[in-house]
TIVO-2410 file (N, C-alpha, C; in nm, 3 decimals):
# residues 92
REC num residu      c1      c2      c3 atome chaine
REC   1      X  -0.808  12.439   8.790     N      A
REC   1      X  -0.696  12.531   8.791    CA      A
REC   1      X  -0.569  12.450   8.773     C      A
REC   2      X  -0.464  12.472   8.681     N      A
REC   2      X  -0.357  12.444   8.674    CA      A
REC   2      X  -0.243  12.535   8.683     C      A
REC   3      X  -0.185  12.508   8.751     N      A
REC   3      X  -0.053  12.601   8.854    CA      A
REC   3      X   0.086  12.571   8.870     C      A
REC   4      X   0.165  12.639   8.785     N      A
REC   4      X   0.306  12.617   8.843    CA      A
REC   4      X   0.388  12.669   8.897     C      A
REC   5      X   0.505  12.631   8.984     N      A
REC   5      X   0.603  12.679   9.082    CA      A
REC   5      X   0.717  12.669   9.064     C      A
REC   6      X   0.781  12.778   9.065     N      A
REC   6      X   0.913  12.812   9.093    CA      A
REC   6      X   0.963  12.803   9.202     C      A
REC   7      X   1.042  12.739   9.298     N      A
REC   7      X   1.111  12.688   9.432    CA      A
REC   7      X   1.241  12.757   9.426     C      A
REC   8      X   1.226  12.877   9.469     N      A
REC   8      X   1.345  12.950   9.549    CA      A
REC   8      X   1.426  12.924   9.683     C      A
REC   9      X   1.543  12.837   9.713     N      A
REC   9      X   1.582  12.815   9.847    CA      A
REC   9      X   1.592  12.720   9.825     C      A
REC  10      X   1.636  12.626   9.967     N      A
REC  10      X   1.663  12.503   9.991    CA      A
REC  10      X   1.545  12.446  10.051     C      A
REC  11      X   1.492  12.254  10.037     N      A
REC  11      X   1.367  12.240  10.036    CA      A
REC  11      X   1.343  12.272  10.175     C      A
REC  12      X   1.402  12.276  10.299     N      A
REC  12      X   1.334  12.314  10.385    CA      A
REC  12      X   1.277  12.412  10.440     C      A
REC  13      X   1.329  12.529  10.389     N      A
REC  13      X   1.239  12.633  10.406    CA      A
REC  13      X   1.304  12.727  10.277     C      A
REC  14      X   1.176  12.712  10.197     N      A
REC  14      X   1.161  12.811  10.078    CA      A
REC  14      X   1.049  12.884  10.032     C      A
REC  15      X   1.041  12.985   9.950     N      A
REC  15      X   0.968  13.029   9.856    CA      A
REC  15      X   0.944  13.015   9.734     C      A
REC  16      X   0.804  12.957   9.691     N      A
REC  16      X   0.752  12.956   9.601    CA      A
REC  16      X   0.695  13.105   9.524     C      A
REC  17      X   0.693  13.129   9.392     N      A
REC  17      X   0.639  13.157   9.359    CA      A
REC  17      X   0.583  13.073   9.202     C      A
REC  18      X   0.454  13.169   9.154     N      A
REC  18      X   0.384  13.089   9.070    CA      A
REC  18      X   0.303  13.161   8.984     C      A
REC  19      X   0.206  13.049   8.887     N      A
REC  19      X   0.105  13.125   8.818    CA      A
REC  19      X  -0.004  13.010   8.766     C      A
REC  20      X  -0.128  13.108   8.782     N      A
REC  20      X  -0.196  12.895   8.709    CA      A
REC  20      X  -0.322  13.004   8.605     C      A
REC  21      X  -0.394  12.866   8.548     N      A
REC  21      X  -0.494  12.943   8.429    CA      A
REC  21      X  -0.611  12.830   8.474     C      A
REC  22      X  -0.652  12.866   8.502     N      A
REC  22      X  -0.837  12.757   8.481    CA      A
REC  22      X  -0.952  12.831   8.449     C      A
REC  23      X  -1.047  12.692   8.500     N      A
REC  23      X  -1.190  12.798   8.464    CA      A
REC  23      X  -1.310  12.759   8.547     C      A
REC  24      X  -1.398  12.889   8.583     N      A
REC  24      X  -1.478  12.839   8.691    CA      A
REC  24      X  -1.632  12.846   8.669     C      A
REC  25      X  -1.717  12.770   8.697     N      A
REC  25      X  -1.803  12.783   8.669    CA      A
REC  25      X  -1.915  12.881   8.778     C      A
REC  26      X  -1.992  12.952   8.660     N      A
REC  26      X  -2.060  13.043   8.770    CA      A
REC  26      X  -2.180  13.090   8.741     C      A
REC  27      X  -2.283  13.105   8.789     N      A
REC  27      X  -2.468  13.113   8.816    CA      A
REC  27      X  -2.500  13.244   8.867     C      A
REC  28      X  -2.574  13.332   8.789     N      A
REC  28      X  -2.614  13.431   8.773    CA      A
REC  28      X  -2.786  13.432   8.765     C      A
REC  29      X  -2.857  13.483   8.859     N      A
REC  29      X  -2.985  13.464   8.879    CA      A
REC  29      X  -3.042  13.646   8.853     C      A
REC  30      X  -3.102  13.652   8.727     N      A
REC  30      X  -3.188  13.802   8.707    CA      A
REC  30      X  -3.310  13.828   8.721     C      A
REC  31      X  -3.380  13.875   8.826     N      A
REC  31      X  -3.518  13.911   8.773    CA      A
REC  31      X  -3.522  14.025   8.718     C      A
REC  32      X  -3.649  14.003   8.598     N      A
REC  32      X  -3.697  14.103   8.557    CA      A
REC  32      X  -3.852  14.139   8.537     C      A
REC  33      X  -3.847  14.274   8.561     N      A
REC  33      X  -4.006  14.322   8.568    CA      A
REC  33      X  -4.047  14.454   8.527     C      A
REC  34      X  -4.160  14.445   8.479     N      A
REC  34      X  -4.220  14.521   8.370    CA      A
REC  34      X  -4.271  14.615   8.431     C      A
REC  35      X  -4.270  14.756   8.384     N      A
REC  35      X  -4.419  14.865   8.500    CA      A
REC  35      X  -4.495  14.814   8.497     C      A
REC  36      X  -4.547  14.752   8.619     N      A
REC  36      X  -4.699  14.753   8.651    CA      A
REC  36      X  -4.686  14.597   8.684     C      A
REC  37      X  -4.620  14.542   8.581     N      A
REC  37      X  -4.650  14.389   8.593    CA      A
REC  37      X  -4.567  14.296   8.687     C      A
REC  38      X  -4.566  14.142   8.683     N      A
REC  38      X  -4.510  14.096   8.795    CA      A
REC  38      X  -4.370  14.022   8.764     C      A
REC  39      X  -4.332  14.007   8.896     N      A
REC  39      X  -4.172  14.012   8.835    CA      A
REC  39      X  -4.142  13.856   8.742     C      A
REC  40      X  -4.010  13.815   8.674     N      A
REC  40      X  -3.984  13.702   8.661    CA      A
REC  40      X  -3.854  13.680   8.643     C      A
REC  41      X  -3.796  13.554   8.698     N      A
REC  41      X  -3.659  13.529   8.728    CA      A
REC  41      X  -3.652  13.443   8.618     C      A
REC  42      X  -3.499  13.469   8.572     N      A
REC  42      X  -3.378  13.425   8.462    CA      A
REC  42      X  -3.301  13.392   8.524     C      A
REC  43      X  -3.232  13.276   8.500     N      A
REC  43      X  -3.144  13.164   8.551    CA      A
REC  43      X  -3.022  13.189   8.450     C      A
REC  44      X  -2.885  13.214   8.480     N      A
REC  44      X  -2.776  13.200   8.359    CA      A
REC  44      X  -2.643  13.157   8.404     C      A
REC  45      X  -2.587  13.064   8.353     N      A
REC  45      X  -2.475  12.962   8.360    CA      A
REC  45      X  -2.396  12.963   8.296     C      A
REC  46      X  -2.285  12.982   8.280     N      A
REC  46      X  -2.152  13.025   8.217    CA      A
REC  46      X  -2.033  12.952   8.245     C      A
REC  47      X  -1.925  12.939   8.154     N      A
REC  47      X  -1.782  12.891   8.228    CA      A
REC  47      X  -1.703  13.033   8.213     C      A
REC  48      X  -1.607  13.095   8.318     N      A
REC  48      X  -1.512  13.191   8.283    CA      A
REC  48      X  -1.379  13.145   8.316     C      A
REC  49      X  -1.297  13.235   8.254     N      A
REC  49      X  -1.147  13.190   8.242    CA      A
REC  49      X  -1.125  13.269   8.367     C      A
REC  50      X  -1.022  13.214   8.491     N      A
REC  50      X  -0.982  13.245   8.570    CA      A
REC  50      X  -0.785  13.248   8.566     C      A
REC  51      X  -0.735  13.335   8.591     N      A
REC  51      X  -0.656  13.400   8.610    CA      A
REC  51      X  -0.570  13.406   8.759     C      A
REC  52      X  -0.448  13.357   8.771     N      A
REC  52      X  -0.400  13.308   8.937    CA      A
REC  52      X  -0.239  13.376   8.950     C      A
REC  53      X  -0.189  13.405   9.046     N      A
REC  53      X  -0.119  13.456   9.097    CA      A
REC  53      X  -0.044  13.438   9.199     C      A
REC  54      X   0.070  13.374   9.286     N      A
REC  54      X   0.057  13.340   9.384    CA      A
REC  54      X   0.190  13.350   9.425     C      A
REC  55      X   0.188  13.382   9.544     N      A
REC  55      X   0.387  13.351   9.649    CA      A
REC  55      X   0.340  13.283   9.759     C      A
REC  56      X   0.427  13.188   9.798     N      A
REC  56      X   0.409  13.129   9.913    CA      A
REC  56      X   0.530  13.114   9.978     C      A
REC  57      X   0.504  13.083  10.112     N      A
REC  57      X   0.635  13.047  10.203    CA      A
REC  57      X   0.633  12.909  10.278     C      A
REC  58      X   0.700  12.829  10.238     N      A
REC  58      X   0.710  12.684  10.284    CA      A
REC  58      X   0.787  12.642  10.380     C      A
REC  59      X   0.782  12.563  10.488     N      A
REC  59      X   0.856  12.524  10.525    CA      A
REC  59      X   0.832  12.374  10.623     C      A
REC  60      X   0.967  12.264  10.580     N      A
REC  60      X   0.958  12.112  10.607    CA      A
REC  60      X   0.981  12.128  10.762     C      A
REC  61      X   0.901  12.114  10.865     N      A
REC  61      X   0.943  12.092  11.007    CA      A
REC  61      X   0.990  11.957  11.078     C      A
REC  62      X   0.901  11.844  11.046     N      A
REC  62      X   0.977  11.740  11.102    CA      A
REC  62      X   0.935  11.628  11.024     C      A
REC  63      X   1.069  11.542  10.949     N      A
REC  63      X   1.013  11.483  10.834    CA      A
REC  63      X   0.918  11.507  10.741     C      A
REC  64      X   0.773  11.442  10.706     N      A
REC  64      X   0.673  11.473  10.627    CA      A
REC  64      X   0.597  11.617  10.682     C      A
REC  65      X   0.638  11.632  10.796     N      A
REC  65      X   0.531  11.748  10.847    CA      A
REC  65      X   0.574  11.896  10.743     C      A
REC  66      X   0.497  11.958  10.695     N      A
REC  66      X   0.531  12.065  10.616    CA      A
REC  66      X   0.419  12.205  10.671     C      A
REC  67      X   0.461  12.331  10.697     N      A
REC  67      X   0.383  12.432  10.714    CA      A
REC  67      X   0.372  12.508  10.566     C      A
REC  68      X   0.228  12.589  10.554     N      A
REC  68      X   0.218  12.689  10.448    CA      A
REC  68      X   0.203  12.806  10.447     C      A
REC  69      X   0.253  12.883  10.397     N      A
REC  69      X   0.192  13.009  10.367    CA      A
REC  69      X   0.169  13.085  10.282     C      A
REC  70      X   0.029  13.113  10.248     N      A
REC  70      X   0.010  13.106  10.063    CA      A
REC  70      X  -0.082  13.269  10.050     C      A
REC  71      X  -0.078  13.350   9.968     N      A
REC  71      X  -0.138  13.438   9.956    CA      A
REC  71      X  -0.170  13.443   9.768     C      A
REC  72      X  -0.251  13.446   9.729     N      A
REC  72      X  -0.327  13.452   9.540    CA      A
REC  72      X  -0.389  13.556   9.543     C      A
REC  73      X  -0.349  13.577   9.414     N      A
REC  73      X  -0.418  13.662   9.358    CA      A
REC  73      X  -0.531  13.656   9.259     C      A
REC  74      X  -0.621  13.665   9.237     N      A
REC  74      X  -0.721  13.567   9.157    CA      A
REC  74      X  -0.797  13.677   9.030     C      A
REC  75      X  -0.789  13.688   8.921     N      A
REC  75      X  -0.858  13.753   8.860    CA      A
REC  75      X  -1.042  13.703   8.768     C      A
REC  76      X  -1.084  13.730   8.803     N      A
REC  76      X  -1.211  13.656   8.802    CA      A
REC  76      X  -1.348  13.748   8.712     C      A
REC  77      X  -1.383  13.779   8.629     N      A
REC  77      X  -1.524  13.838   8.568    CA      A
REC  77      X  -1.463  13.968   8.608     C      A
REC  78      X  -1.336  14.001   8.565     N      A
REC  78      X  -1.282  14.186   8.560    CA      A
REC  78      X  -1.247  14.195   8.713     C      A
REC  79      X  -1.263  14.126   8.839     N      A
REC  79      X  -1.219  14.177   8.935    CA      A
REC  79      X  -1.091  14.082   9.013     C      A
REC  80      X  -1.015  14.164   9.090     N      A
REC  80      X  -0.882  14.122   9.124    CA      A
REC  80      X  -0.964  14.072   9.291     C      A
REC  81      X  -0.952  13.958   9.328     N      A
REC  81      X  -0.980  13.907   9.469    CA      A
REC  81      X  -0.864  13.861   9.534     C      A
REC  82      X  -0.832  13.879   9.638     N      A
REC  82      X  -0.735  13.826   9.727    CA      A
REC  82      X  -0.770  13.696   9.820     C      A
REC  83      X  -0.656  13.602   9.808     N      A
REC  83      X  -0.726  13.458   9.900    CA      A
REC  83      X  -0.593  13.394   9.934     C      A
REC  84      X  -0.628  13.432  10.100     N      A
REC  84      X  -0.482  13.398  10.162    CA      A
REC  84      X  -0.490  13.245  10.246     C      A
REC  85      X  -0.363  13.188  10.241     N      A
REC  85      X  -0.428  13.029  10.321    CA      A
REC  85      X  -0.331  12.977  10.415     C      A
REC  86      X  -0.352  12.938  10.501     N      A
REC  86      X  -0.230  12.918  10.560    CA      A
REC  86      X  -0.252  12.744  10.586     C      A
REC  87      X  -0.180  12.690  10.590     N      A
REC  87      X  -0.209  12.540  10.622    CA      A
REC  87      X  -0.069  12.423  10.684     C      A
REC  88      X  -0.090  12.312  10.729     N      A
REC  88      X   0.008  12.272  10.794    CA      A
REC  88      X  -0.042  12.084  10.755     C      A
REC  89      X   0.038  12.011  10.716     N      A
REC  89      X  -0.026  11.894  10.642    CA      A
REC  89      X   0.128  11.818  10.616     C      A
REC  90      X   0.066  11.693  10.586     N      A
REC  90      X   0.180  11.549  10.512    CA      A
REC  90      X   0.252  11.619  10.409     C      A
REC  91      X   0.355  11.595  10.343     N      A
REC  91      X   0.418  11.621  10.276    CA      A
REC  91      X   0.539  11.506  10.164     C      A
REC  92      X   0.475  11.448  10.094     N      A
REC  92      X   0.532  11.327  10.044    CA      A
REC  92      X   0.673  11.329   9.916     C      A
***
């Protein structure tokens, strides 16, 4: 995934927003079976284009220390998924 940000505010406490494009790889397992007869599994492997969305809320607390707050939007094989993150980490 590649993603970029727009930085609204001053660096210590701002909002991001963004957008990114990648691609994910993904495994699809089918059985199939006949009347009467016995079943058999199909294995299928694909790359899809993934689709990203995102606002976050940042903020620098003490020196390197930085808090997150991130909510995406992810569009993936026709469906819209939501993936929210919150995190607290170094900041260089």
């Amino acid at each position: 995934m590649l993603r970029a940000f727009y930085v609204l505010g001053p660096p210590q406490h701002a909002l991001l927003l963004g957008a990114g494009l990648g691609q994910a790889l993904t495994q699809t397992h089918y059985t199939l079976q006949d009347v009467g007869g016995n079943p058999v599994g199909l294995d299928a492997t694909s790359s899809r284009t993934v689709t990203e969305v995102t606002a976050a809320a940042r903020g620098r607390l003490f020196r390197g220390l930085e808090a997150r707050a991130e909510v995406s939007a992810l569009l993936r094989d026709g469906r819209l998924e939501l993936l929210p993150i919150l995190g607290i980490g170094a900041a260089f």
